[in-house]
N, C-alpha and C positions, 0 to 999 in steps of 0.2 A: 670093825677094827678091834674093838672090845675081846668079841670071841675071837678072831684070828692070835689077836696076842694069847690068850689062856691055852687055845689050843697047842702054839706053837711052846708055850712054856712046859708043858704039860707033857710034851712028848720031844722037849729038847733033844735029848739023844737018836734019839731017829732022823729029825730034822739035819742034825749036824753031819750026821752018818750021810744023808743025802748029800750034801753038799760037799763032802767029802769024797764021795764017787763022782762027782760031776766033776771036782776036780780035778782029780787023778785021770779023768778019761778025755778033759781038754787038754792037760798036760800031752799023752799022746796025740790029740788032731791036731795039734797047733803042729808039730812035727809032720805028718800027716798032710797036711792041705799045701804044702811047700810046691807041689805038682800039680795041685788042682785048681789049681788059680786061672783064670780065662784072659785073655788080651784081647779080647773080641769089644770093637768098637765100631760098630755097625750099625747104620741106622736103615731098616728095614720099612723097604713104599717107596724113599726118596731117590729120584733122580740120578746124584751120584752115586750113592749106594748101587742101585741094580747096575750103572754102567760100571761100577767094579765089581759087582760077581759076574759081568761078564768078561770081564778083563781077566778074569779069576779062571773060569771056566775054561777062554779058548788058550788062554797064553799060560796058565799055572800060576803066574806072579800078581802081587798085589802092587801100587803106586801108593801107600799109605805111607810110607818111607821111604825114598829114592837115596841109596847110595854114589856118592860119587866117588872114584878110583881118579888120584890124579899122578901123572907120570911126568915128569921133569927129566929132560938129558940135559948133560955137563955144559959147561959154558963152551961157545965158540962150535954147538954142534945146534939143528934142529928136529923139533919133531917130523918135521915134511922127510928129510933128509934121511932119517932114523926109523920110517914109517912100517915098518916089516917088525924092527925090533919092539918096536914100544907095543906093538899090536900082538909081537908074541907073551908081551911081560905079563898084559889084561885077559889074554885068553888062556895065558898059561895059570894064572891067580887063578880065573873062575874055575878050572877043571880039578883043580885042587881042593876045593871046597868041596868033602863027599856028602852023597844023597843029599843034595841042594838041587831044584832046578833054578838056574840064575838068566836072568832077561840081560845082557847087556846092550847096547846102545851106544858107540863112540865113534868118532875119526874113521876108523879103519871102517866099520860095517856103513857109514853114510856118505864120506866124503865131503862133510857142510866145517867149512875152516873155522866156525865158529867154536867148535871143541878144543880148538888151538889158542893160548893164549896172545896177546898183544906184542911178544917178543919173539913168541916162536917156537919157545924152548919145552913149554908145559902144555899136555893136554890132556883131557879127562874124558871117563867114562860113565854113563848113567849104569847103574847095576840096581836092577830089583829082582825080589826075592819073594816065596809065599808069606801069607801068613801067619804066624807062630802061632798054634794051637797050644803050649802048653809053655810056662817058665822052664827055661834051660837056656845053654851056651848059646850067646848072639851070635845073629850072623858075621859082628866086626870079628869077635873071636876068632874065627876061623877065615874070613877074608884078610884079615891085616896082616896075619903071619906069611900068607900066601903072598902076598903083592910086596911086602919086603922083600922076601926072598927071592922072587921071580925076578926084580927089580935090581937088586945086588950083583944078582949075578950076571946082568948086562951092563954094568956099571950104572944104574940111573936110581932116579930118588921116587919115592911115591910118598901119598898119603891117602886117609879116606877119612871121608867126612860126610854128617847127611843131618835133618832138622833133627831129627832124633838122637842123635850123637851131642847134637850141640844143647839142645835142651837138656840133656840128662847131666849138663854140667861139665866140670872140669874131669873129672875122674869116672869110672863104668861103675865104680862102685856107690859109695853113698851110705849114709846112716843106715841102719838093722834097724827093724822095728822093733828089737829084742833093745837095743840102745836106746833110741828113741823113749821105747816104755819103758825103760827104767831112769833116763837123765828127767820124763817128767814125774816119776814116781817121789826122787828124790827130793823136788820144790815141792810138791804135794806134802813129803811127810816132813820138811819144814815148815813148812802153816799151820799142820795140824798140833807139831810141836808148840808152837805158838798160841793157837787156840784152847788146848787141852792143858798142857803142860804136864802131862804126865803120858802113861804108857799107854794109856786109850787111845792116841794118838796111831799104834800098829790097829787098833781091827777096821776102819775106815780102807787102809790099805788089804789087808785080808779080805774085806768084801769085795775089794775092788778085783784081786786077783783072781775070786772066783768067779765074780760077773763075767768077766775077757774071756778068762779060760773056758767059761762055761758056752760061753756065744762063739766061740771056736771048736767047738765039737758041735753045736748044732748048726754051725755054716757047716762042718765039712757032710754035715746030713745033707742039708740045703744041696751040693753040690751034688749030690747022684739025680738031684731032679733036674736039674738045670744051673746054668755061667754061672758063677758069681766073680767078677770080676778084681783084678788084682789089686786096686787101689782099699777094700773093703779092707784087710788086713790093716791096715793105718787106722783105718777108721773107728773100725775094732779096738785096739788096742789104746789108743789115745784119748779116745771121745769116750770110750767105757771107763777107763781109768778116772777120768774126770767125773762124768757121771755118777758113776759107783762112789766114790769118796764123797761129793756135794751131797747128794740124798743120804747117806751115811751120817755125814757131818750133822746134817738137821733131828736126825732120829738121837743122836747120843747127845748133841748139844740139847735136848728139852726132857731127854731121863736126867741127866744131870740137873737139870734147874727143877725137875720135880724133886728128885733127893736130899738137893739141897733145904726145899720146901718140907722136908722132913716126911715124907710121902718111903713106906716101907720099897725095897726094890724091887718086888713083883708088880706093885701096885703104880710106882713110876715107868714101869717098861709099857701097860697099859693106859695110860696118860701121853706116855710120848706115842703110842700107837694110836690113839684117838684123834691127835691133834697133830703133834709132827708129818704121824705115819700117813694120816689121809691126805697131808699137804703131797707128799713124796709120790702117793699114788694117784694125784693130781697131775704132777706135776711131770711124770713119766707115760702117762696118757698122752700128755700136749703133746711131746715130745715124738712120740709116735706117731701121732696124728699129721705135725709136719711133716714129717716123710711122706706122706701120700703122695706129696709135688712128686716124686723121684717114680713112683709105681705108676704114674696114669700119663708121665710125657713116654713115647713111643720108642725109646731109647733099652735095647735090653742092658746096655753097661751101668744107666742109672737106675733104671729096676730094680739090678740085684745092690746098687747100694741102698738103695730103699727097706730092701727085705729085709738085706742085715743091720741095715742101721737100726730099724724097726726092732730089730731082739734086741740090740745095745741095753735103751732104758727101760724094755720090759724084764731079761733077766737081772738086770742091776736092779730095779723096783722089786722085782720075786726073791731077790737075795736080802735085799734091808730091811724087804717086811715078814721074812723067813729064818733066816740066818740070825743075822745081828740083835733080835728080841732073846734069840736062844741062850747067845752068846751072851748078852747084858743081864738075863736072869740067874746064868750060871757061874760064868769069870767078871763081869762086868765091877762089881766094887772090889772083887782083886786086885786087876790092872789098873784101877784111877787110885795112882800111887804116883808121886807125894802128894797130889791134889795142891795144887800152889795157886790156880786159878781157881774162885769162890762162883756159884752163879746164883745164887740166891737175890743176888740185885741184876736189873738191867744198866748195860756198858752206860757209862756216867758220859762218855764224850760226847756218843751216839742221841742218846737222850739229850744233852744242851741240843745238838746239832738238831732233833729234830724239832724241838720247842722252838730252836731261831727260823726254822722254816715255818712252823704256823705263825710265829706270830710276823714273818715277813713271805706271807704266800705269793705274794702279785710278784714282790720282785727275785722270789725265787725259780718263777715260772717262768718268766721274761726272760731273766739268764739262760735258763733252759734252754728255752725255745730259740733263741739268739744261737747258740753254742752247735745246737741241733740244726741250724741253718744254716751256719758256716760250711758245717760239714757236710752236709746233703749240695751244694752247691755245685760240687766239679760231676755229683751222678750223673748230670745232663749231657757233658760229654764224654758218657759213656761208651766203644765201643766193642762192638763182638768178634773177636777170630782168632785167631790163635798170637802168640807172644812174638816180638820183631825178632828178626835177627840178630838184631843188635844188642838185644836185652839175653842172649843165649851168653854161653862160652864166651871168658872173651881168653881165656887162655888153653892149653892142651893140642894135642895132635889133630883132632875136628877143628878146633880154629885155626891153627896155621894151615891146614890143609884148606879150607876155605878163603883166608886172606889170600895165598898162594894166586889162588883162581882171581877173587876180589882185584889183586894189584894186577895183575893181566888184562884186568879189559871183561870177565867173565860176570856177571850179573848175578845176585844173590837167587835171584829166580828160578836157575836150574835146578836147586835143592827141592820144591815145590813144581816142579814140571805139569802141566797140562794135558790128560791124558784123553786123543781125542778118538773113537773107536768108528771108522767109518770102510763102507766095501772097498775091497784092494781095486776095484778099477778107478776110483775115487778119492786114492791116497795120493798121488802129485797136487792134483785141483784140493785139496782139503789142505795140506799143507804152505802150499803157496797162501791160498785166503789167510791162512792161520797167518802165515809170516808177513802180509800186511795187516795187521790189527797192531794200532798204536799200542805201544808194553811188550809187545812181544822182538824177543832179540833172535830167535830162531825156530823155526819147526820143522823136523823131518819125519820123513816114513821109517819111521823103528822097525816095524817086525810087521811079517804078511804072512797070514799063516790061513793057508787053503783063499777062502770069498771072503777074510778079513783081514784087515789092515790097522793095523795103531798107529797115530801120527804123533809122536814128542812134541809139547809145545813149551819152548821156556819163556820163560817169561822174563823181562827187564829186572824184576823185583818178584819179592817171596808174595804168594799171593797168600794168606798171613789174614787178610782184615777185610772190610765192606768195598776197599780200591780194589783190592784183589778179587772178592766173589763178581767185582762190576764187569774184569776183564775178562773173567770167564763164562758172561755174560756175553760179551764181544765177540769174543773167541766162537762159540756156539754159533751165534748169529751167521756169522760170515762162512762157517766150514758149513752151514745147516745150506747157506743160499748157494754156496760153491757147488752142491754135492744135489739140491733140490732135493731133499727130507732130510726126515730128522736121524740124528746121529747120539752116542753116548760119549759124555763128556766126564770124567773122573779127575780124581786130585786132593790136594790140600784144600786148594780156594772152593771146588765143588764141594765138600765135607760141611767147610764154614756153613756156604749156604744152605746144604742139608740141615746140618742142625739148627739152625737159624726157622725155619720152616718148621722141622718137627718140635720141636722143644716151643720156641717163644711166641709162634702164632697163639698157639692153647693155651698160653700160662697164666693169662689172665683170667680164666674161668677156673682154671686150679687153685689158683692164689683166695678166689670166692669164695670157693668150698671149704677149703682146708680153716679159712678165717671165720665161715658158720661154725664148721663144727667146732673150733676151740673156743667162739661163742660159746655154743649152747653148752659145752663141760664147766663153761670156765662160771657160767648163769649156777649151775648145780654148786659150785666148789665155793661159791660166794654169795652165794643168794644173794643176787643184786643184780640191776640190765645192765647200770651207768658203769659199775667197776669191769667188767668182761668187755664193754663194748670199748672202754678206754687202755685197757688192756691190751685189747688186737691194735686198736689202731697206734700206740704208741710204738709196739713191737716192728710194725712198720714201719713208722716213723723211723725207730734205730736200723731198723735193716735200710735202709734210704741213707744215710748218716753215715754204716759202715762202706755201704759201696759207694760213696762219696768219697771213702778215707782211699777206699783201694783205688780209682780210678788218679786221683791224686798224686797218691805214693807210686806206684805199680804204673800204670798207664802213660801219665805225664811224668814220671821221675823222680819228683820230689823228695828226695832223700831214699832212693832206691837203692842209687850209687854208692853212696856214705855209708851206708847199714850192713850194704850186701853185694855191695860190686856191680848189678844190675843195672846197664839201663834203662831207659823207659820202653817198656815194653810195646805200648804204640796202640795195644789192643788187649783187653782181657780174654784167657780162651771160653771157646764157647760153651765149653758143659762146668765152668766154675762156677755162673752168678746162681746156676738153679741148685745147686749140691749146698753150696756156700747158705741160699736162702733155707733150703731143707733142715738143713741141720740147725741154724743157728735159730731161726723162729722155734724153735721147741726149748732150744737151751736157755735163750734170754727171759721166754716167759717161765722158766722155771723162778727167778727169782721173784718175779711179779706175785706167784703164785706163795711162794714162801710169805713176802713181805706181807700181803694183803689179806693169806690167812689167821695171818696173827690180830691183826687190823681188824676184822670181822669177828675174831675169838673176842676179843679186849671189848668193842665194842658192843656184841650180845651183852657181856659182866656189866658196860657200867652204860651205857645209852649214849657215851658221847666219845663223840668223832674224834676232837682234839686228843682225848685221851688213848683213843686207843691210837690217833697215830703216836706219840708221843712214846709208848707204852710198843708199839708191833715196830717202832724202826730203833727204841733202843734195844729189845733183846734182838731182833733179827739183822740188822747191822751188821754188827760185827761177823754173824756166818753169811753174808750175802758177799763183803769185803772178798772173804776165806777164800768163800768155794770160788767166786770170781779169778781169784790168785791161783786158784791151783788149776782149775782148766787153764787158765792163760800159761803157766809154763809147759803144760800136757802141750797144749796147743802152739807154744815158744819151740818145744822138739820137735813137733812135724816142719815149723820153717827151717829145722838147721838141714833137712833138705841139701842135694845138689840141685834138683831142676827148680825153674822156676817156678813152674807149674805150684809146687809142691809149697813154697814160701809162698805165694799169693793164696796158696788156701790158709796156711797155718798163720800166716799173718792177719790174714779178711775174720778167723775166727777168734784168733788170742784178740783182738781190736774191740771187734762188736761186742764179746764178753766185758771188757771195762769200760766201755763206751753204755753199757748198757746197765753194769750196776755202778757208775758212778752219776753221769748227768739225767738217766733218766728212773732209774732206781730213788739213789739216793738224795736227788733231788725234785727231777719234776713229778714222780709218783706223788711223795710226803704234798707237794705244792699243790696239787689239783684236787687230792684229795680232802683236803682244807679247806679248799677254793667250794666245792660242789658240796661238802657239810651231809645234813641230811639227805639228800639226794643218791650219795653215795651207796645207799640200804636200799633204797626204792627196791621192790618187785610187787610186779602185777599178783594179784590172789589167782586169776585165771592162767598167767603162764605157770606161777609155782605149781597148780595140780596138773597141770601137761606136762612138766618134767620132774610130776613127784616129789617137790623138795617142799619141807615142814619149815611154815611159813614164820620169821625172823621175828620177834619182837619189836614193836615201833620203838624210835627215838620217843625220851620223854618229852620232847619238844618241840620245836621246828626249828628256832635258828638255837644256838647256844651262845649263852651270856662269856661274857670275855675270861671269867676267872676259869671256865672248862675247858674255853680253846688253850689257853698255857697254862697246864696243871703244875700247881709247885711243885709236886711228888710225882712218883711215881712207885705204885704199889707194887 
């Protein structure tokens, strides 16, 4: 770190000049990658999946999304009655819709009265479509205008509605990421206002702009090789933002407290490179290293969040220990103008706070553990599948077009249709079995095209959760025994299951891995077994805690409604818990990795434990608070979100960030580490020369007398 800082000083102007093109050239891909973004949610081997590339294949359309088209004539008239005209208003919509191949399925082409609602007057049509290869105009876009129109001019009323409609919220639009990263830029450069008090405060932000910027021109590299799928741009922008500034934050908070120290300013930007910088380059290793969960489940939509997630904290780390030494050698005591915050001492609060924790460890660990329990308590019933219906829309032209259906007698189920693909001599017998399975309100023979046949199956209820993967379960069984072999079954409910099989059989042997190896970094980063091994398991601990809080809030309701209009969603979906755990086990152990480097520093200086926690949580405190504060509002703009979707990530993550530097940071880390004393140094002589690392100095003792565990000072 030594020579990186000299060197980086040495040749500031080249350094800066780099980073300066990389700017300028994200500035263009962020514009740029607007079209190259992939929708592709595909899970490749499984079951559903093949039986929709062959639904794909023979018919053109995907059931990933089932539109429904609902047609209302005037009072005192029926659909039966009206049955030429309503059936011209759907086929006149779809032919209007150009270069679409469109599947429909209604009244007119089956004749099953169940398309007709409970009065008479309303009835609807299933409409699928391919699937979208690239971001551009929805297919609502161009159906909605069309079925108004066609609609009007017979006198009658339409609407369309579909889960995707209803998920996406009230409105088609929704936050800009361009919004988003700037309403969290702007709490960000509140805190740092707070923290610095003076104009140091802008280059935390400057590195941040260029980490994003920079990991947006090497995604849109990324993309001539292969998807990267559209959610990455969020993820990009929000979680680098944060990142970028937190590792920033720590590098300028400890040149500062060496300056202070009267340490010339070349010679402080190398001090904070030795000690900050290695924490940072710690600390963006883990971070990376959690994302492997995302690269080795069989998923290529979470693959490529893995890939890019994975540049996030490695350009953010290549920028702060690049950039920002350049920048601090050259403008740095320019800009820390008026300097109104001193650091020459460690936070006076922080420090009581920590001295009341060693000298009350047991009952500060208790608390802990107690508070950690609460919370982990609802994970158990936890479920996997996608969000209710109920917890979608509850207002907009998608939900009255679905109440519509709803107060008629029509079953949420049709939005999630059962798509069952068996030989057209086989389509009445496969339908009928269909339409006796308990759940199901109707199945018909949709579409025969050549020796295959698709059978519609809707179902009572969205098949949504583990009720729903069960019925299509049923559903198979009975069309399998109808038909005597096996058949392909696709859908919503089949997807759940899909994922469910790809993704969470494996995870627990990923979760092993990913938790060795930030072992063994975290062994190098601390020389120590006890603190790495209590490290990993805490971090799961909080990750247990936060999806406690989400199944809670999100699942069961608990203030979903209050907050956000939502209600209980009934089910988490199923590619959130592994994204959600990806990301946030790199994040949370960042601060682990701050707080307990300084712990480790303090502790080499003086041999004793009290001290140095007393000493690593009064200066790091207060930036653990910071950075804590500024991802959670980074992460507060991903929830203001329309879809749900979208609010249960950016809440599951703004949560575990202060769940994680409040109860178990800033309290049960200080508490255990008290508790375990000398033990806390331990390493083996034989593991340190297997992983290289120059063996720690013993404690001068073994236990410490009382006046070391609560130092009255602190140097």
């Amino acid at each position: 770190m030594e020579r990186l800082a000299r060197l980086v000083m040495h040749h500031r102007r080249i350094v800066s000049a780099f980073w300066l093109v990389l700017l300028v050239g994200g500035l263009f891909s962020a514009g740029q990658l607007k079209h190259k973004w992939s929708l592709d949610f595909s899970l490749p081997g499984q079951p559903g999946d093949s039986a929709q590339r062959q639904l794909i294949d023979t018919y053109g359309v995907s059931s990933i999304d089932t539109y429904l088209a609902t047609v209302a004539v005037p009072d005192g008239q029926t659909v039966e009655a009206d049955r030429s005209a309503v059936a011209a208003v759907i086929a006149t919509s779809v032919a209007d819709v150009p270069n679409v191949k469109l599947r429909v399925v209604d009244y007119a082409s089956t004749g099953d009265k169940s398309f007709v609602t409970d009065n008479g007057r309303t009835t609807y049509a299933l409409i699928q479509a391919p699937i979208p290869t690239a971001v551009g105009p929805s297919l609502q876009s161009q159906l909605d205008p069309a079925l108004h129109k066609a609609a009007a001019t017979a006198g009658f009323e339409t609407g369309l509605t579909s889960y995707g409609l209803l998920a996406a919220g009230n409105s088609s639009g929704g936050t800009s990421v361009l919004l988003e990263t700037l309403l969290g830029g702007l709490g960000a450069l509140i805190v740092l206002l707070f923290v610095f008090a003076s104009f140091l405060a802008v280059l935390p932000l400057m590195i941040a702009a260029v980490s994003v910027l920079t990991t947006f021109m090497l995604v849109l590299v990324l993309t001539t090789f292969t998807d990267v799928n559209i959610i990455v741009q969020y993820l990009i922008a929000l979680i680098g933002l944060g990142v970028a500034i937190d590792y920033s934050l720590l590098l300028v908070s400890r040149w500062r407290e060496e300056r202070a120290h009267g340490r010339s300013n070349e010679d402080a930007v190398v001090a904070a490179m030795k000690t900050a910088g290695r924490a940072v380059f710690a600390s963006g290793v883990t971070v990376g290293i959690s994302l492997l969960a995302l690269l080795i489940v069989p998923v290529p939509a979470l693959r490529s969040m893995g890939i890019a997630g994975m540049l996030i904290p490695l350009v953010s780390v290549s920028a702060v220990l690049t950039l920002l030494p350049a920048l601090l050698s050259s403008i740095g005591p320019r800009v820390d103008y008026p300097r109104i915050r001193k650091e020459s001492a460690a936070s006076r609060g922080w420090t009581a706070w920590a001295r009341l924790i060693v000298r009350h460890r047991f009952v500060a660990a208790v608390t802990a553990v107690v508070a950690l329990g609460v919370l982990i308590v609802p994970v158990f019933s936890l479920k996997l599948g996608a969000s209710g219906v109920s917890s979608l829309a509850r207002s907009g032209p998608s939900y009255s077009a679905l109440h519509t259906l709803t107060e008629g007698g029509v079953g949420t189920g049709a939005l999630t249709p059962i798509e069952v693909l068996v030989p057209a001599s086989k389509a009445t017998a496969a339908a009928n079995a269909a339409r006796g399975v308990e759940g199901v309100q109707t199945a018909v023979v949709g579409t025969i095209v050549g020796d295959r046949a698709l059978v519609d199956v809707l179902p009572t209820d969205a098949t949504v959760n583990s009720a729903g993967s069960a019925l299509v379960g049923d559903v198979r069984s009975a069309v399998e025994k109808a038909v005597g072999g096996k058949v392909g079954v696709t859908g919503v409910g089949a997807s759940v299951e899909d994922y469910r099989s790809a993704v969470y059989s494996k995870f627990p042997y990923v979760l092993i891995l990913i938790s060795v190896i930030t072992f063994l970094l975290l062994v190098r980063t601390f020389r120590s077994v006890l603190l790495p091994l209590k490290a990993v398991l805490l971090n799961l601990i909080s990750l247990s805690a936060v999806f406690g809080s989400v199944v809670f809030f999100w699942q069961q309701g608990h203030g979903s409604g209050a907050l956000f209009g939502v209600s209980p969603t009934g089910a988490i979906n199923f590619w959130l818990p592994v994204v959600i755990f990806a990301f946030l086990f790199g994040l949370s152990m960042d601060y682990e990795v701050f707080i307990l480097s300084r712990m480790r520093e303090e502790y080499d200086r003086t041999g004793s434990t009290s001290t140095a926690i007393v000493t690593g949580i009064g200066r790091t405190g207060r930036l653990v608070t910071s950075a804590a504060l500024i991802l959670f509002f980074a992460f507060s703009a991903l929830a203001s979100s329309p879809g749900t979707d979208g609010k249960i990530i950016g809440t599951a993550l703004g949560v575990g960030i202060l769940i994680d530097a409040t109860i178990v940071r800033a309290l049960l880390v200080p508490a255990l580490v008290s508790i375990m004393g000398r033990w806390n140094w331990w390493l083996p002589s034989w593991l340190a020369r297997a992983l290289f690392v120059k063996m720690p100095a013993p404690p001068a003792t073994d236990f410490e007398p009382e006046s070391e565990r609560v130092p009255v000072a602190v140097s």
